[in-house]
ROVOSE-63054 format. One record per residue (C-alpha): y, z, x; residue in one letter; residue number from 1. Coordinates in pm, whole numbers, plus 50000, padded with zeros to 5 digits. Layout:
<sites>
     v     w     u resn resi
     Y     Z     X    A  NUM
...
</sites>
This chain:
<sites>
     v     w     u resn resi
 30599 34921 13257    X    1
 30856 35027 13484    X    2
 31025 34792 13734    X    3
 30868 34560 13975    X    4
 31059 34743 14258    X    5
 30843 35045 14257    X    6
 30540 34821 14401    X    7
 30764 34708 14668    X    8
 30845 35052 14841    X    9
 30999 35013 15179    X   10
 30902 35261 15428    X   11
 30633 35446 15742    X   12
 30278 35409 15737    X   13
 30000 35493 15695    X   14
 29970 35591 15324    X   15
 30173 35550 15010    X   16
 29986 35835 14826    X   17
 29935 36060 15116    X   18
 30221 36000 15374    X   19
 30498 35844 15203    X   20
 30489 36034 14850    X   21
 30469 36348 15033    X   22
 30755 36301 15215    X   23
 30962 36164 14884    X   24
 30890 36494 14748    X   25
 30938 36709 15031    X   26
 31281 36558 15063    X   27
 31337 36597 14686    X   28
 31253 36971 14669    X   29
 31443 37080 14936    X   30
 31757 36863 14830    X   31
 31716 37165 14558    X   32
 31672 37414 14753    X   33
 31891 37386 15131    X   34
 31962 37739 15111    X   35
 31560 37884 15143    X   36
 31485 38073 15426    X   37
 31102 37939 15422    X   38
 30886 37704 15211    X   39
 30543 37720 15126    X   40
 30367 37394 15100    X   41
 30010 37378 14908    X   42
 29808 37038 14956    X   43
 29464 37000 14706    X   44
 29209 36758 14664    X   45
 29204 36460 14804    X   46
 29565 36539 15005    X   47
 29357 36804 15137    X   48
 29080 36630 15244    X   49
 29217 36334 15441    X   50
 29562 36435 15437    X   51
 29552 36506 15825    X   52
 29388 36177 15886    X   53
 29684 36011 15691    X   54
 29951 36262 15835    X   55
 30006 36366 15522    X   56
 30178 36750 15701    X   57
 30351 36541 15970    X   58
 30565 36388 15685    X   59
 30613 36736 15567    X   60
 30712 36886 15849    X   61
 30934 36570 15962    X   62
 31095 36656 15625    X   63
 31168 37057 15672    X   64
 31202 37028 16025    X   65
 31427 37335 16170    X   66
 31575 37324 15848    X   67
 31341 37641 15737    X   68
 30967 37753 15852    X   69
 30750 37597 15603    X   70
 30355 37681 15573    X   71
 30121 37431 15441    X   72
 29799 37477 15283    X   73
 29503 37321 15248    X   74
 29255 37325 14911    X   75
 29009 37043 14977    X   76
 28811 37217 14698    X   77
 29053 37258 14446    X   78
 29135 36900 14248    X   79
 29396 36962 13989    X   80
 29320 36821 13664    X   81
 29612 36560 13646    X   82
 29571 36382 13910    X   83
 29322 36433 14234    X   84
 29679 36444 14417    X   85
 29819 36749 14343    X   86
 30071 36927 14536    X   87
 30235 37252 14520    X   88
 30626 37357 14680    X   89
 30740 37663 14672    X   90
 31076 37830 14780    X   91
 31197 38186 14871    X   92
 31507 38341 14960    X   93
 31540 38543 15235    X   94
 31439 38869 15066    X   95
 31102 38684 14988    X   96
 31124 38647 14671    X   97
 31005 38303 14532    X   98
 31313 38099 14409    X   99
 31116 37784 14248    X  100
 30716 37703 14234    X  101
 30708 37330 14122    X  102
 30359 37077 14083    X  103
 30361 36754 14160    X  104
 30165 36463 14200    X  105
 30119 36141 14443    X  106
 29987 35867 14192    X  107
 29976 35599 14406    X  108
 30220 35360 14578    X  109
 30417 35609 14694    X  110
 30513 35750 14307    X  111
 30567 36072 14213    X  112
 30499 36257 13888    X  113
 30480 36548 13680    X  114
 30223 36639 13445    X  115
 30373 36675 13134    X  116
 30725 36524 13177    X  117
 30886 36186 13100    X  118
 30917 35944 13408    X  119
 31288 35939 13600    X  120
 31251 35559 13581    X  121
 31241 35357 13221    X  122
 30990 35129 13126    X  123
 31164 34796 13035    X  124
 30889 34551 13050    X  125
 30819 34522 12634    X  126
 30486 34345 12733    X  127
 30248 34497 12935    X  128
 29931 34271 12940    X  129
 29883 33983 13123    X  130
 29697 33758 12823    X  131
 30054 33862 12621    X  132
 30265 33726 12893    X  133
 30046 33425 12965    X  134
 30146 33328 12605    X  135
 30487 33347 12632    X  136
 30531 33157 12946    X  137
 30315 32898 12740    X  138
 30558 32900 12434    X  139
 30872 32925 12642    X  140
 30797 32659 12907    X  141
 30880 32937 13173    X  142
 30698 33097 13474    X  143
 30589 33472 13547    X  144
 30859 33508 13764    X  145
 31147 33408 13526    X  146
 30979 33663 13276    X  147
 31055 33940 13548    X  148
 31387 33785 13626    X  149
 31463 33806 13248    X  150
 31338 34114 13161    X  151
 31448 34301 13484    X  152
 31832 34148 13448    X  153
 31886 34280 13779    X  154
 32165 34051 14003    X  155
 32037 34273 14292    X  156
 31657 34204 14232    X  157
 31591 33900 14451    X  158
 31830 34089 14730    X  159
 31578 34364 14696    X  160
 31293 34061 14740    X  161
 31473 33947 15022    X  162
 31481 34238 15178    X  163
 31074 34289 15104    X  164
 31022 33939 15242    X  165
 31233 34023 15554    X  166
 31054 34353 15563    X  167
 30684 34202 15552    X  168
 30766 33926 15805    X  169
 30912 34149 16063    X  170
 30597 34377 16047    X  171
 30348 34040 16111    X  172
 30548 33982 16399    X  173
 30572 34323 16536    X  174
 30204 34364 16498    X  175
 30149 34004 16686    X  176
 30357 34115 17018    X  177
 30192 34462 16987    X  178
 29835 34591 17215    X  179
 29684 34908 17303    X  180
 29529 35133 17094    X  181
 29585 35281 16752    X  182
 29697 35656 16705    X  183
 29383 35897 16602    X  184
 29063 35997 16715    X  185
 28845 35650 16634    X  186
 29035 35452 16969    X  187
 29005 35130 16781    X  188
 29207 34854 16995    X  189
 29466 34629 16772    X  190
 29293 34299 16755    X  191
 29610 34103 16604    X  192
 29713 33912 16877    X  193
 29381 33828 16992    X  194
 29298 33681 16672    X  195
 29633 33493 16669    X  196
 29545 33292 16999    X  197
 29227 33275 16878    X  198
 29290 33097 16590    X  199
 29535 32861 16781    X  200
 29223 32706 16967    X  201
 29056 32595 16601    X  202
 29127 32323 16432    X  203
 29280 32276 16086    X  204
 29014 32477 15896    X  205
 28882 32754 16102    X  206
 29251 32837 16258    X  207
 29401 32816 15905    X  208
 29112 33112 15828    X  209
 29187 33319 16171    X  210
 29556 33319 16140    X  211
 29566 33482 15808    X  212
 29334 33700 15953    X  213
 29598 33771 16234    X  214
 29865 33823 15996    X  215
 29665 34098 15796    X  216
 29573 34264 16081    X  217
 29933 34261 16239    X  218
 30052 34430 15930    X  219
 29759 34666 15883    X  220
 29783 34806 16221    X  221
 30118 34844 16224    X  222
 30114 35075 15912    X  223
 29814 35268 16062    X  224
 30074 35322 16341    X  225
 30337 35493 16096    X  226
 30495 35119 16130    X  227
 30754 35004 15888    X  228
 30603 34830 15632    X  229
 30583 34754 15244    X  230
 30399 34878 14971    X  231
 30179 34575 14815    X  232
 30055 34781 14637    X  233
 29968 35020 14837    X  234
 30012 35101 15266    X  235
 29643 35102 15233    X  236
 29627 34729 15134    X  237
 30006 34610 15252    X  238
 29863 34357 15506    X  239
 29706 34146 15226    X  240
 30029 33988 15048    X  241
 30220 33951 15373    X  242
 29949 33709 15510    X  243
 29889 33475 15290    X  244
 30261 33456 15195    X  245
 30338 33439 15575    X  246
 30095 33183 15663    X  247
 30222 32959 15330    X  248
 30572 32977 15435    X  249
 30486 32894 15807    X  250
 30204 32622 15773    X  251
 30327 32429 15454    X  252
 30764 32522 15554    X  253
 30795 32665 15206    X  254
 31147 32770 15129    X  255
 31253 33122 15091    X  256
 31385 33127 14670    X  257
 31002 32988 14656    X  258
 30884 33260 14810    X  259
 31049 33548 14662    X  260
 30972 33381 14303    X  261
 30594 33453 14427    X  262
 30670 33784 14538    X  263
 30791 33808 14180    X  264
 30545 33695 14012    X  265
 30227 33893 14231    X  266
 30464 34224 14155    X  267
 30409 34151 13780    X  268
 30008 34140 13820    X  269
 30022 34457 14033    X  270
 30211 34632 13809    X  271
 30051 34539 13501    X  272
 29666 34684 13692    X  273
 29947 34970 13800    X  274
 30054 35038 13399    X  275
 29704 35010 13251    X  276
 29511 35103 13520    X  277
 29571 35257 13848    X  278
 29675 35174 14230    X  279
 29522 35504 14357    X  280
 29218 35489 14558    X  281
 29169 35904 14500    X  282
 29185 35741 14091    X  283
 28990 35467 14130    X  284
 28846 35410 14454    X  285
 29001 35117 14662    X  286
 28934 34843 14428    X  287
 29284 34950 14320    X  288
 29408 34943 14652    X  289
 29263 34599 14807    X  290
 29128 34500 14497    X  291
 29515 34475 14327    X  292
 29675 34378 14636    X  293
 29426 34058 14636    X  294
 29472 33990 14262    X  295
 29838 34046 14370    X  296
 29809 33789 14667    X  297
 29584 33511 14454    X  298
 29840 33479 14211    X  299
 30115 33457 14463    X  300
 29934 33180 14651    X  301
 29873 32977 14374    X  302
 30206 32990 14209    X  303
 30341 32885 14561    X  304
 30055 32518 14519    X  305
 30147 32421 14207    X  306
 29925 32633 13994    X  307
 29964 32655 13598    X  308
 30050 33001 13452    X  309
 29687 32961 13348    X  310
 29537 32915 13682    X  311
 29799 33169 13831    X  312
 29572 33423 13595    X  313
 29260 33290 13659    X  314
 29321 33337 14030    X  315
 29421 33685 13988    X  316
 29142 33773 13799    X  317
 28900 33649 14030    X  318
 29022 33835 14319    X  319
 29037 34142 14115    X  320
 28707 34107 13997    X  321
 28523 34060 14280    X  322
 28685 34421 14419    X  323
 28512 34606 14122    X  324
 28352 34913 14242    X  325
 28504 34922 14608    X  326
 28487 35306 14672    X  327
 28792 35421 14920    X  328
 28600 35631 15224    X  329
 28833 35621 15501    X  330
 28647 35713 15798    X  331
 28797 36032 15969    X  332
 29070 35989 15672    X  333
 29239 35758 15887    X  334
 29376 35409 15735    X  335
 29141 35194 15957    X  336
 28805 35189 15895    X  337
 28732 34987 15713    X  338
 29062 34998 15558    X  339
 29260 34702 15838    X  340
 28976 34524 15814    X  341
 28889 34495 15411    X  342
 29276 34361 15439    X  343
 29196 34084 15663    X  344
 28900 33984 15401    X  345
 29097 34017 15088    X  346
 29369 33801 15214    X  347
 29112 33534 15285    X  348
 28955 33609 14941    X  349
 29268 33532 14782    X  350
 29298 33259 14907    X  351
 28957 33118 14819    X  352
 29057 33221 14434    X  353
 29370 32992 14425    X  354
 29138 32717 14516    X  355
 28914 32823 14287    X  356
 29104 32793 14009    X  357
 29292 32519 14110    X  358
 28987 32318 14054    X  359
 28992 32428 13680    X  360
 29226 32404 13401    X  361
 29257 32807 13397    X  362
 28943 32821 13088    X  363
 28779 33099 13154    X  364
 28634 33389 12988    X  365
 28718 33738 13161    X  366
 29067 33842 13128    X  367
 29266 33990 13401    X  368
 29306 34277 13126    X  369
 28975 34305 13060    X  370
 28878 34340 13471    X  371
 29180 34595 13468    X  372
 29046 34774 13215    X  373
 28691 34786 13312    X  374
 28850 34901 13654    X  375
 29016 35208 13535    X  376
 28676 35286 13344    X  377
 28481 35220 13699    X  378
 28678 35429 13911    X  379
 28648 35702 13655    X  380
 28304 35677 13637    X  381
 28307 35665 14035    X  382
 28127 35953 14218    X  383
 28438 36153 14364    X  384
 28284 36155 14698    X  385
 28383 35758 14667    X  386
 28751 35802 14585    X  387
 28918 35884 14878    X  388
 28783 36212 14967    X  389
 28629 36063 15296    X  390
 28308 36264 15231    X  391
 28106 35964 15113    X  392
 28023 35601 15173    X  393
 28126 35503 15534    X  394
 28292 35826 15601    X  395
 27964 36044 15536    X  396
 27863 36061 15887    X  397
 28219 36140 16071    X  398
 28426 36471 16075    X  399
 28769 36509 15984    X  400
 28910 36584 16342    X  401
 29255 36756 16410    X  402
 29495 36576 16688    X  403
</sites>
């Protein structure tokens, strides 16, 4: 397990897999290559199939730029057996002739790999499931987030947290003073801002509900506007952390260390569904998306109300749990329906498990492992039309549309 700042990826909207990745490797390839006189850019599966919806050749291009001509194509038929999201660079020289040909593969939250080769990054967590860790916070006396402070032994890593905190905060508040219409062919209106004055006509209860609503939506449109945002796990699901931490920190004037000890600790539980499972809705559908990013935000919340390591994974498991079998069929391939909205629902949902389990003393007899296992074996056993294809479930009766 590999550290807890490859959840947290800082960067543009509106997909990890499909808009950020692509760009990573874009930039990485032709780092090795600044002396081509064209590239040749091959997209398959599911980057084919709503890669236009999730500008997926806009980051490309952005990338090559009048640095060389580059062609891209698109294989919507053609799913690579490593990974559903498969691409393929290729370089020449200016006599033509093909300099480098190199696979590679978007595996979700942004990550890059390559089928057969050892990951650039360590792992340096030496345990990897959540029941093993939930043990030794109970023999040690400590918390989840001192086990990632230990095992990272990083003096940088709650800078890095700090920054992800600043980073999530400015994008609720961006999306709160922003109106008009999101970019694509669906016209959907940004409904942040109305639900934040909404909410401010409620009382305790109801407005409590509608401004975590606000603050997912605020995020969530922002990324579907190529806004900058963080990975949580996913730009998919990155409005569902943000909220509930943002409406904590505002409504109950929870310090900052506090904070970033929660973003801590939810980075362990997405990383552990991230190690054994996946965060790739063209894996596993977007239970791994939302689905983590809830289990992600439960544990958060209830760390930050006094929860026992115990209740912390109860809370987590719950949220996850209740994802199971959430198939990923962006409509049109964009990151909005019913993408912003599923973010708005899973914030509220995780915030419904820390109360939950609150109420308990964290017994209980599912495991987070076992729902993270029984996820990976869901998603595989998902219909592919489900996984982020956008050619089933919601998306069955839309085109993909060029714009």
């Amino acid at each position: 397990m590999k550290t807890i700042k490859e959840i947290y990826r800082i960067g543009h909207g509106p997909s990890s897999s499909h808009t950020m990745a692509p760009r990573f490797a874009s930039e990485q390839f032709l780092a090795r290559h600044p002396e081509a006189a064209r590239f040749e850019v091959t997209l398959y599966g599911s980057l084919a199939l709503t890669g236009k919806g999730h500008l997926t050749d806009v980051a490309i291009m952005e990338v090559f730029g009048d640095k060389a001509p580059v062609t891209i194509n698109w294989q919507p038929d053609i799913f690579l057996p490593y990974h559903p999201n498969g691409m393929t660079f290729k370089a020449f020289n200016s006599e033509g002739v093909m300099t480098e040909e190199w696979t590679v593969y978007s595996v979700g939250g942004g990550a890059l790999e390559e089928e057969g080769k050892p990951a650039v990054l360590p792992d340096i967590y030496p345990i990897t499931k959540m029941t093993d860790i939930l043990n030794w916070c109970e023999d040690t006396g400590k918390a989840y987030w001192e086990y990632v402070k230990d095992v990272e032994n990083d003096p940088y890593l709650m800078d890095y947290l700090e920054e992800v905190w600043q980073t999530m905060r400015d994008a609720v508040e961006r999306g709160l003073q922003t109106e008009g219409r999101l970019p694509g062919p669906l016209n959907l209106p940004r409904k942040a801002a109305n639900y934040h004055i909404k909410a401010m006509g409620y009382q305790h209860t109801l407005k409590s509900r509608g401004l975590v609503f606000s603050y997912a939506l605020a995020v969530s449109e922002e990324n579907a506007s190529g806004g900058l945002i963080v990975t949580a796990p996913t730009c998919g699901s990155c409005g569902v952390l943000p909220s509930v931490l943002y409406h904590s920190a505002k409504a109950y004037d929870i310090a900052k260390p506090r904070i970033l000890n929660a973003l801590a600790t939810a980075a362990l539980v997405g990383n552990i569904a991230k190690t054994n499972a996946s965060i790739s809705g063209a894996e596993v559908g977007c239970q791994g998306e939302v689905g983590v990013a809830c289990a992600m935000a439960a544990a958060a919340v209830c760390q930050l109300f006094g929860g026992s390591c115990a209740q912390i994974e109860y809370a987590a498991e719950m949220a996850l749990e209740h994802h199971l079998g959430m198939t990923c069929d962006p409509v049109c391939g964009l990151v909005q329906i019913p993408c912003i909205e599923r973010n708005a629902f899973a914030a509220a949902r995780a915030m419904d498990a820390n109360i939950y389990a609150t109420y308990t003393d964290g017994t209980h007899r599912v495991s987070y492992d076992k729902v993270v296992a029984t996820m990976k074996k869901t998603g595989h056993d998902m219909p592919l039309l489900y996984r982020e294809t956008s050619t089933g479930g919601l998306a069955s009766d839309y085109e993909q549309m060029d714009y």
